[in-house]
C-alpha positions as CSV (number, residue, x, y, z in Angstrom):
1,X,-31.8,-29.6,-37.3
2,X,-34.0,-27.4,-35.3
3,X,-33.0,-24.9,-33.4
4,X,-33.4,-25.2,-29.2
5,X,-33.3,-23.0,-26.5
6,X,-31.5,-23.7,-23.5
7,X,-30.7,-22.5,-20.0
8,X,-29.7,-24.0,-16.3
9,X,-30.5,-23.0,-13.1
10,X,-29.2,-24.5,-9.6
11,X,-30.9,-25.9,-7.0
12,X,-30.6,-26.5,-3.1
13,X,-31.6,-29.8,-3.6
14,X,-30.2,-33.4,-4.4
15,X,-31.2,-34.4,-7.8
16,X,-33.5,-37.4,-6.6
17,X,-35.4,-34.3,-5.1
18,X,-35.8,-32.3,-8.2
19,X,-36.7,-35.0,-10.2
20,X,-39.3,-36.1,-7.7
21,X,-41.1,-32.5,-8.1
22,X,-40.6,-33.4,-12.1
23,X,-41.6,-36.2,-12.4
24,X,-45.3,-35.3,-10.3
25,X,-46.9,-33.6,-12.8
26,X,-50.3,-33.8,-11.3
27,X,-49.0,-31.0,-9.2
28,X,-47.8,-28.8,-12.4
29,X,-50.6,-26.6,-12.4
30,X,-49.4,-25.5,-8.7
31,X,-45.6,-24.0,-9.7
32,X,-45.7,-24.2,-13.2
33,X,-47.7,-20.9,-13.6
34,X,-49.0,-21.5,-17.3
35,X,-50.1,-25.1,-16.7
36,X,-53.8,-25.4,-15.9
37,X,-54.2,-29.1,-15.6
38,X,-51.7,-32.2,-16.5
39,X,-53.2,-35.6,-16.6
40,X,-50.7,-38.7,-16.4
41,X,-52.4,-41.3,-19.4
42,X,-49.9,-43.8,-19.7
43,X,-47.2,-45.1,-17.2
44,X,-44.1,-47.5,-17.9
45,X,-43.0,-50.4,-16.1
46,X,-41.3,-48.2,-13.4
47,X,-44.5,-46.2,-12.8
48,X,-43.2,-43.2,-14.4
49,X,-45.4,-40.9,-17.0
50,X,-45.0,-41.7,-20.8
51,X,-47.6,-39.9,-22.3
52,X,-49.2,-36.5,-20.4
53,X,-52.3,-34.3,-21.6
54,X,-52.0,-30.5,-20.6
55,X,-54.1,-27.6,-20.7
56,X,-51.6,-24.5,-21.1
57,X,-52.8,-21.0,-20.5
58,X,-50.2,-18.8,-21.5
59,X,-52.5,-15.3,-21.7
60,X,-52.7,-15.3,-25.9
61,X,-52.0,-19.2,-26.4
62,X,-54.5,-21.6,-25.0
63,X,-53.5,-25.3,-26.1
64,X,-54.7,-28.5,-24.9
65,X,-51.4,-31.1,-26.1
66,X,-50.2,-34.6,-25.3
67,X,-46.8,-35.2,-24.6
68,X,-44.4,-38.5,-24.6
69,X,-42.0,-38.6,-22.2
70,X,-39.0,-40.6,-22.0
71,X,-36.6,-41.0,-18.9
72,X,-32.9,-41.9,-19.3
73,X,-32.2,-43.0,-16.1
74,X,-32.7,-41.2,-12.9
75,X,-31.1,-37.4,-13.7
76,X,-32.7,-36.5,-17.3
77,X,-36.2,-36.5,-19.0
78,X,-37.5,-35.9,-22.4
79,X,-40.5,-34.9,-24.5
80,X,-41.8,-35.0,-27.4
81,X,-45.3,-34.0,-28.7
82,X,-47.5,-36.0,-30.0
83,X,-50.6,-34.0,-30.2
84,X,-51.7,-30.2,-30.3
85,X,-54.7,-27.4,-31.3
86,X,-51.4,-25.1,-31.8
87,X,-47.7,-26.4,-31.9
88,X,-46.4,-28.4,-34.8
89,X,-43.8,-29.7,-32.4
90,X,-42.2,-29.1,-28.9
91,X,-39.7,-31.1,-27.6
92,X,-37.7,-30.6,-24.8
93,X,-35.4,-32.2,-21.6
94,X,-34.3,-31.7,-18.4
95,X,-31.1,-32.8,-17.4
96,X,-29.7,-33.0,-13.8
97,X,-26.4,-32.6,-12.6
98,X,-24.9,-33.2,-9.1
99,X,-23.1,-30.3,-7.0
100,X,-20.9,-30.4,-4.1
101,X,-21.3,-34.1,-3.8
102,X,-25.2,-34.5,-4.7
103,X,-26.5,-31.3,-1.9
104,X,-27.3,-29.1,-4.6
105,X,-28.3,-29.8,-8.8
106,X,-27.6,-28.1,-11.6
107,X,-31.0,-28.2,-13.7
108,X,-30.6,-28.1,-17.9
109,X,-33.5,-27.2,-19.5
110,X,-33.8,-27.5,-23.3
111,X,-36.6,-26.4,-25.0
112,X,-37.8,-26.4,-29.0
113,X,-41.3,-25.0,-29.8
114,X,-42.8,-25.1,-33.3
115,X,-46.3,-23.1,-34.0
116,X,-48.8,-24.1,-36.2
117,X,-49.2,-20.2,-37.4
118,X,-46.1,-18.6,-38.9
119,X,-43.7,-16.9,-36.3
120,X,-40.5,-15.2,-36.8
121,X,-37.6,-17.7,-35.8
122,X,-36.1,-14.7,-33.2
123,X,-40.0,-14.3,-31.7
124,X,-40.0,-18.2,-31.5
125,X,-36.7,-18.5,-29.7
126,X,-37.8,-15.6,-27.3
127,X,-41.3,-17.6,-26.4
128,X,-38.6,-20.6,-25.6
129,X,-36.4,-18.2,-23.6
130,X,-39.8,-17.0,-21.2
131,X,-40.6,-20.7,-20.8
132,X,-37.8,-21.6,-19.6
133,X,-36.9,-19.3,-17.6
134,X,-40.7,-19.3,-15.6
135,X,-40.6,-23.2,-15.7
136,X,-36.9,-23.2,-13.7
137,X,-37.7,-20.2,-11.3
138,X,-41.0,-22.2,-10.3
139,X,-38.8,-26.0,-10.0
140,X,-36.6,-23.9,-7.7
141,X,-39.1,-23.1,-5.8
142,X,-40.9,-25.5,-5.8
143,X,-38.2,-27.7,-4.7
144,X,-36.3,-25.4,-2.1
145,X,-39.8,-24.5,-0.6
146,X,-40.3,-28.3,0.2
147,X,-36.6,-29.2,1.3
């Protein structure tokens, strides 16, 4: 089993309000920092994103991926890759968790990233780390700033 990377942050914001700002991932490239452009392909029967194509900038990795996504009901999403120039895998959830009676969400990021060229395991887990910690900072406030 490979290993993950994980962290949570929490949110002044229900969880149907975090997942909203999720879920829109044309608007990724505006709080997301190192996405440059996300374009939904495929939609399910509920109208929500199954398969995504992003163009990450990250300063030394450039990567143009696809992504599947797959929702489990309305407070977690996952993703696996199905397509990359540079990552042999990357899979990763949120997971949302009501506070205080739904007002505010605890927000469980999980993240697994696999490169094509070698890379210690403890500089791979620290790439994770720096992802996940830009990608919560920018849902928070993305989704406080809009509350």
């Amino acid at each position: 089993m490979a290993e993950h990377t994980s962290s949570s942050i929490t949110i002044e914001a229900a969880p149907a309000d975090v997942m909203e700002v999720i879920a829109d991932f044309d608007r990724y490239p505006e709080w997301s920092g190192e996405v440059k452009e996300a374009d939904v392909l495929t939609k399910d029967d509920q109208g929500r994103a199954e398969k995504v194509r992003m163009l990450l900038d990250a300063g030394a990795i450039k990567d143009d991926y696809t992504l599947a996504y797959t929702w489990t009901g309305d407070n977690q999403v996952s993703w696996s890759l199905v397509k990359s120039q540079m990552l042999r895998s990357l899979d990763g959830s949120y997971r949302l968790a009501p506070l205080d009676g739904g007002k505010r969400t605890e927000v469980t990021y999980q993240l697994t990233v696999d490169v094509k060229i070698p890379m210690l395991g403890m500089i791979k887990r620290k790439a994770e780390k720096v992802i996940i910690d830009r990608a919560l900072a920018g849902l928070k406030k993305r989704v406080e700033s809009a509350a």
